[in-house]
SEGU-9049 format. One record per residue (C-alpha): x, y, z; residue number from 1. Coordinates in nm, 3 decimals, always signed. Each point is the difference from the previous one (the first is absolute). Last residue first. Layout:
N
X Y Z i
X Y Z NUM $
...
***
This chain:
268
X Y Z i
+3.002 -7.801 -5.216 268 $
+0.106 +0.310 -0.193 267 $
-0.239 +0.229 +0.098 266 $
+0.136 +0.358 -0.136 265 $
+0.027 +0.279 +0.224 264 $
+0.051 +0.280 -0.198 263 $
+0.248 +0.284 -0.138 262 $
-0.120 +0.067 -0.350 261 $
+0.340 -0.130 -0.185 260 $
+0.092 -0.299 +0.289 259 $
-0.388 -0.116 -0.045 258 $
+0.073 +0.032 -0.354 257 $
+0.327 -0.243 +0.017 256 $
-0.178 -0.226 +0.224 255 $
-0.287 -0.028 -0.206 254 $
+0.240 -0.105 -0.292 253 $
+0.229 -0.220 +0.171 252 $
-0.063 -0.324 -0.191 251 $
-0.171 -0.201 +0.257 250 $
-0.228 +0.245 +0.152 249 $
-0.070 +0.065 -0.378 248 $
-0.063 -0.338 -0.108 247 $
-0.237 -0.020 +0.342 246 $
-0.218 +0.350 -0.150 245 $
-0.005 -0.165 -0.340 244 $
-0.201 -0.321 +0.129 243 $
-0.200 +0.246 +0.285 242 $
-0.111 +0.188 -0.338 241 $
-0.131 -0.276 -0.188 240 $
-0.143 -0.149 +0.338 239 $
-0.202 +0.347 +0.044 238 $
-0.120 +0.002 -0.303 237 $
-0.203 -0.300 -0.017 236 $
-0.236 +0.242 +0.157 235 $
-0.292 -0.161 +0.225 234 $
-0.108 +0.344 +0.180 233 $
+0.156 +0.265 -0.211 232 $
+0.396 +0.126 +0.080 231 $
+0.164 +0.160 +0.285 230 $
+0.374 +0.032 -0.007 229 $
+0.151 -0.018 +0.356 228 $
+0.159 +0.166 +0.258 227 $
+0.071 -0.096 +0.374 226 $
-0.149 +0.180 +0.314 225 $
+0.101 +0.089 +0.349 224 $
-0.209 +0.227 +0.132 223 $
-0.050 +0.365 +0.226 222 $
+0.346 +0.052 +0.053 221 $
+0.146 +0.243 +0.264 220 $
+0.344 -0.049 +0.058 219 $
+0.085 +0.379 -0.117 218 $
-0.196 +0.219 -0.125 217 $
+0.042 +0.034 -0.409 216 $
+0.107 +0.335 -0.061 215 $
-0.136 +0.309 -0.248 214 $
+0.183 +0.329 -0.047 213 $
+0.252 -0.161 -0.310 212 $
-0.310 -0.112 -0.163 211 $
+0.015 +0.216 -0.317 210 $
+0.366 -0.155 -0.002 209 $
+0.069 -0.212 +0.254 208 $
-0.110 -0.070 +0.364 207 $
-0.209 -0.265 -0.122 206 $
+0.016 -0.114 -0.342 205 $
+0.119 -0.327 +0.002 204 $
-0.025 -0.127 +0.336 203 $
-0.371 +0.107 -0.035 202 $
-0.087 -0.193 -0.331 201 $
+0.100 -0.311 +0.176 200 $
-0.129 +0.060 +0.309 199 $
-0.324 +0.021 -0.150 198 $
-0.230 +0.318 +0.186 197 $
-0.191 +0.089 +0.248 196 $
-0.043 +0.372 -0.006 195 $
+0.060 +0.267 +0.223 194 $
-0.085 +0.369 +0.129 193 $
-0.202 +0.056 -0.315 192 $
-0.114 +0.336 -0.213 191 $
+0.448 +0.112 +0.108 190 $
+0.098 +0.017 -0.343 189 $
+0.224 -0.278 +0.084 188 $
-0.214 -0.237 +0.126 187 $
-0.267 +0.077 -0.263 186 $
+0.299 -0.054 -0.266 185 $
+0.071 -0.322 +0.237 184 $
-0.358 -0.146 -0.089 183 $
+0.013 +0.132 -0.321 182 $
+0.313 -0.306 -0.079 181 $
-0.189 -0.266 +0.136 180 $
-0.342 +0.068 -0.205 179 $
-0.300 +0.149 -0.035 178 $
-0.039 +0.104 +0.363 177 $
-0.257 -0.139 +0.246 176 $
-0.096 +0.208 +0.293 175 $
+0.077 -0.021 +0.390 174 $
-0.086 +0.158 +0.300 173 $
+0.126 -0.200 +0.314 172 $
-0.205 -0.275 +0.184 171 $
+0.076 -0.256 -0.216 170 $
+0.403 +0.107 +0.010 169 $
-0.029 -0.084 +0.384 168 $
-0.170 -0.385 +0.002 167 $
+0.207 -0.111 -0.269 166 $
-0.198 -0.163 -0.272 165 $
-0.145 +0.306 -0.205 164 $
+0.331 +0.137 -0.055 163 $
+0.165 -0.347 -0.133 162 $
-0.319 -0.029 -0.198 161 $
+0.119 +0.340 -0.198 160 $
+0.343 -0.114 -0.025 159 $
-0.152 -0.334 -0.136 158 $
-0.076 +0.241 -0.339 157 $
-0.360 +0.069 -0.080 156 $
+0.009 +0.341 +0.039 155 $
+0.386 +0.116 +0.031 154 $
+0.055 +0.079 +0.332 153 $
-0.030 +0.359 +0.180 152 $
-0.020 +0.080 +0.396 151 $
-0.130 +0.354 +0.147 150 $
+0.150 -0.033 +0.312 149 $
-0.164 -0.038 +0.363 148 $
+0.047 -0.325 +0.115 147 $
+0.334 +0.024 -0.166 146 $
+0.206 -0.024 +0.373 145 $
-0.119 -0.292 +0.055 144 $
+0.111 -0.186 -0.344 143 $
+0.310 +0.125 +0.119 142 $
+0.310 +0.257 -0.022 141 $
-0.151 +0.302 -0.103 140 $
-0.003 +0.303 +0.171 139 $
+0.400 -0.037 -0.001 138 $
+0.048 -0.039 -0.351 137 $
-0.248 +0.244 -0.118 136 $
+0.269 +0.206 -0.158 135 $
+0.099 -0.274 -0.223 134 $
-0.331 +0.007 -0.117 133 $
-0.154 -0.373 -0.015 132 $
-0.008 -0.313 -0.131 131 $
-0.159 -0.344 +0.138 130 $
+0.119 -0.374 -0.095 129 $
-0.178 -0.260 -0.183 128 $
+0.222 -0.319 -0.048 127 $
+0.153 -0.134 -0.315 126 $
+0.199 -0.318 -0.103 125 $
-0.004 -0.062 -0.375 124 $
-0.015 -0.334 -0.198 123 $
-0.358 -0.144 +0.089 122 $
-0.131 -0.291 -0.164 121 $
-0.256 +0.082 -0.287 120 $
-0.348 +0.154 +0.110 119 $
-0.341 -0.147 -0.112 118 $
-0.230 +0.268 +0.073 117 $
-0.367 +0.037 +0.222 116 $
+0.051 -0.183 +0.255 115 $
+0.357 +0.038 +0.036 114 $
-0.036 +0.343 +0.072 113 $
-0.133 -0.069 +0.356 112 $
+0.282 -0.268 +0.042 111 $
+0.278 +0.307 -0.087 110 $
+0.268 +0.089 -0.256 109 $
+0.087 +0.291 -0.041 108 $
+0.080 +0.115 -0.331 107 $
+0.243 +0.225 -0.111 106 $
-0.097 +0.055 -0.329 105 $
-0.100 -0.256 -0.230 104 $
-0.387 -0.029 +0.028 103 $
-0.074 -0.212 -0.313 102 $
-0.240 -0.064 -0.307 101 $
-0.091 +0.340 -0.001 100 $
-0.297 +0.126 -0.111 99 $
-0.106 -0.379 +0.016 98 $
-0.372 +0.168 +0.208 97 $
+0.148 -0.254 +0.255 96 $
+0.356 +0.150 +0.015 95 $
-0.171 +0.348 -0.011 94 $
-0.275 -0.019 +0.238 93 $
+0.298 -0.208 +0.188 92 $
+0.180 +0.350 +0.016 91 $
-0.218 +0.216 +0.084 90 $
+0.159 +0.189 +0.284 89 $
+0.344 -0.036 -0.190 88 $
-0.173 +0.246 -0.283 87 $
+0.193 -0.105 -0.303 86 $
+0.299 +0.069 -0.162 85 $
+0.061 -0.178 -0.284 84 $
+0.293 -0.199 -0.125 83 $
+0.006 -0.250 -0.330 82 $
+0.259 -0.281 +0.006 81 $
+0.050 -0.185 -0.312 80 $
+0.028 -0.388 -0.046 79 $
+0.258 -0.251 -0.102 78 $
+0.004 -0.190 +0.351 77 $
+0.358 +0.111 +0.112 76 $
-0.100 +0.363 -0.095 75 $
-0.298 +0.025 +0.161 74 $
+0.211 -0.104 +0.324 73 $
+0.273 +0.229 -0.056 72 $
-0.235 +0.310 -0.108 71 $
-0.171 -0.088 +0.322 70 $
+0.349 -0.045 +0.262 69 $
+0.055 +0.380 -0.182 68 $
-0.315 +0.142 +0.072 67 $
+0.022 -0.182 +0.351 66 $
+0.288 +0.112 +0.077 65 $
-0.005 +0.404 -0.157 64 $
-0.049 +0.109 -0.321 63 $
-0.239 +0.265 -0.183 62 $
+0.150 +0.286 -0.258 61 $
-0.107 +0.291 +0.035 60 $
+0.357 +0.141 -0.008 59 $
-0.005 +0.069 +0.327 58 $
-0.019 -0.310 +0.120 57 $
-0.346 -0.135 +0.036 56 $
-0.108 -0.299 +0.245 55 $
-0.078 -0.342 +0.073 54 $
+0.153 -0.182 +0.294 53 $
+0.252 +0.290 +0.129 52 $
-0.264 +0.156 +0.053 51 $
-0.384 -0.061 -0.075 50 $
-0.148 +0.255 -0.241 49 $
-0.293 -0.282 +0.001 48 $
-0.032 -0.314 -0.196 47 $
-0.196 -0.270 -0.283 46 $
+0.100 -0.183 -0.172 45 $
-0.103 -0.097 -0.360 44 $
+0.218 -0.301 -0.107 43 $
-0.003 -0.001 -0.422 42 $
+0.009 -0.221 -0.301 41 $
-0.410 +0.037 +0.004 40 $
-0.019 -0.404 -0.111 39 $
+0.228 -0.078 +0.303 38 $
-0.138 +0.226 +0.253 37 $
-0.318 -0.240 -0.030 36 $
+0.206 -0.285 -0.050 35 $
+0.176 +0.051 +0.348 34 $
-0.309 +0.121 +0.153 33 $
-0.227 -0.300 -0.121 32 $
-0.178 -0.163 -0.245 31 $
-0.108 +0.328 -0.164 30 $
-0.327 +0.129 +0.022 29 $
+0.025 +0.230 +0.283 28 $
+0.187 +0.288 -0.176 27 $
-0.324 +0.024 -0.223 26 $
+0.136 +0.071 -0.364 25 $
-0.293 -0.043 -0.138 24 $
-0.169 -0.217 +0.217 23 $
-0.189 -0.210 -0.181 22 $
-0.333 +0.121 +0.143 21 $
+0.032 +0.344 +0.069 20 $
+0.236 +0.052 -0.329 19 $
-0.194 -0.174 -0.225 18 $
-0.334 +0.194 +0.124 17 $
+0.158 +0.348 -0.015 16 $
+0.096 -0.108 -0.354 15 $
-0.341 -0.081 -0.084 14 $
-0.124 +0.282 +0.155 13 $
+0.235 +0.209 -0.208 12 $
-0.102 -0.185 -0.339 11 $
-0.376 +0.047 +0.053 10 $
+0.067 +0.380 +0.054 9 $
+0.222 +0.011 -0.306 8 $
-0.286 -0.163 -0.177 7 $
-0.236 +0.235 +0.102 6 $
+0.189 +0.300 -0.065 5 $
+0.032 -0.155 -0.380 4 $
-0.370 -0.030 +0.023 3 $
-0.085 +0.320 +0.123 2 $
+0.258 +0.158 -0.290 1 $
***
């Protein structure tokens, strides 16, 4: 019995060996991104409860534009897409860590990011607005006139650098949320006076709904910003996708989603 236990022993380490040193299914062994996602016969991308870019219906079931632009895309190039939430804070942990081999959810692009992700060319305009109570209009109106609040943003998000870089919001008391969408519940359930949020999400859920007591304040916006898909430093990806991405400008098919989920689609 010792010697059979040794033997198994002796053939674990072995094993452990083979796979330390030939990989073993190491996700950085193949040629490259493309092949790599290739040989798995899925695109594992990764996202946040992000509406109307990728979200649940009530029937569980996720969609949204860029769910939808995705399944297109994987589609086109013979491949599966494979959603996971992740925590948007950690986000290049997890595109570098190839937990996800890309950050498909609204995006933004920006020079800082760039350093650490190759992004594909941008196809949505987006800018970072502020939401409120409805019955806070009029003690709100300005960054000014926050000074004050108790600010949310999702951590990690350029919401939450649009707070730190205007001279007011610094000053006011803010925390990181998980997400977009909890940083209107907190809004709304009154444990934040505002949050900075995507104009894109906000136009389409503000003022309705379980948001029908929030508003956006009017003419005050905190960036402009475009959207993007962020993949791995170096990914061959990227041109695979930015090659479907100009068929669809082409063919209609972004336009026809962006018409579906209601946004501003870059068509130049």
């Amino acid at each position: 019995m010792k010697k059979t236990k040794k033997i198994l022993c002796i053939a674990f380490a072995a094993l452990f060996c083979l796979c330390t040193f030939s990989g073993c299914g190491d996700k950085r062994s193949a040629a490259s991104d493309w092949e790599y996602v290739k040989e798995n016969g899925n695109l594992v991308i990764g996202i946040t409860n992000y509406k109307p870019m990728n979200y649940y219906d009530d029937s569980g079931t996720l969609i949204g534009f860029d769910t939808e632009y995705a399944e297109a895309v994987c589609k086109k190039l013979g491949i599966t897409p494979k959603f996971i939430e992740i925590d948007w804070d950690n986000k290049e942990t997890e595109l570098d860590a190839f937990n996800v081999d890309c950050l498909w959810n609204g995006v933004t692009y920006t020079p800082a990011r760039a350093e650490n992700m190759d992004f594909t060319k941008s196809y949505i305009h987006n800018s970072v607005v502020v939401v409120i109570r409805s019955a806070d209009a009029a003690k709100y109106t300005d960054t000014a006139s926050l000074v004050s609040a108790r600010l949310v943003a999702e951590g990690g998000s350029t919401s939450e650098d649009a707070i730190s870089d205007d001279e007011n919001l610094s000053m006011a008391d803010f925390t990181p949320s998980e997400s977009l969408v909890s940083s209107l519940m907190e809004v709304s359930a009154g444990t934040a006076d505002a949050a900075a949020v995507d104009s894109t999400m906000a136009d389409d859920l503000v003022g309705h709904g379980a948001y029908a007591d929030l508003m956006i304040i009017d003419g005050l916006i905190l960036a402009d910003e475009t959207l993007a898909i962020g993949f791995r430093t170096g990914s061959n990806l990227v041109e695979k996708v930015n090659a479907v991405t100009d068929e669809f400008l082409a063919d209609g098919t972004l336009q026809a989603l962006a018409e579906k989920y209601q946004v501003n689609l870059i068509t130049d």
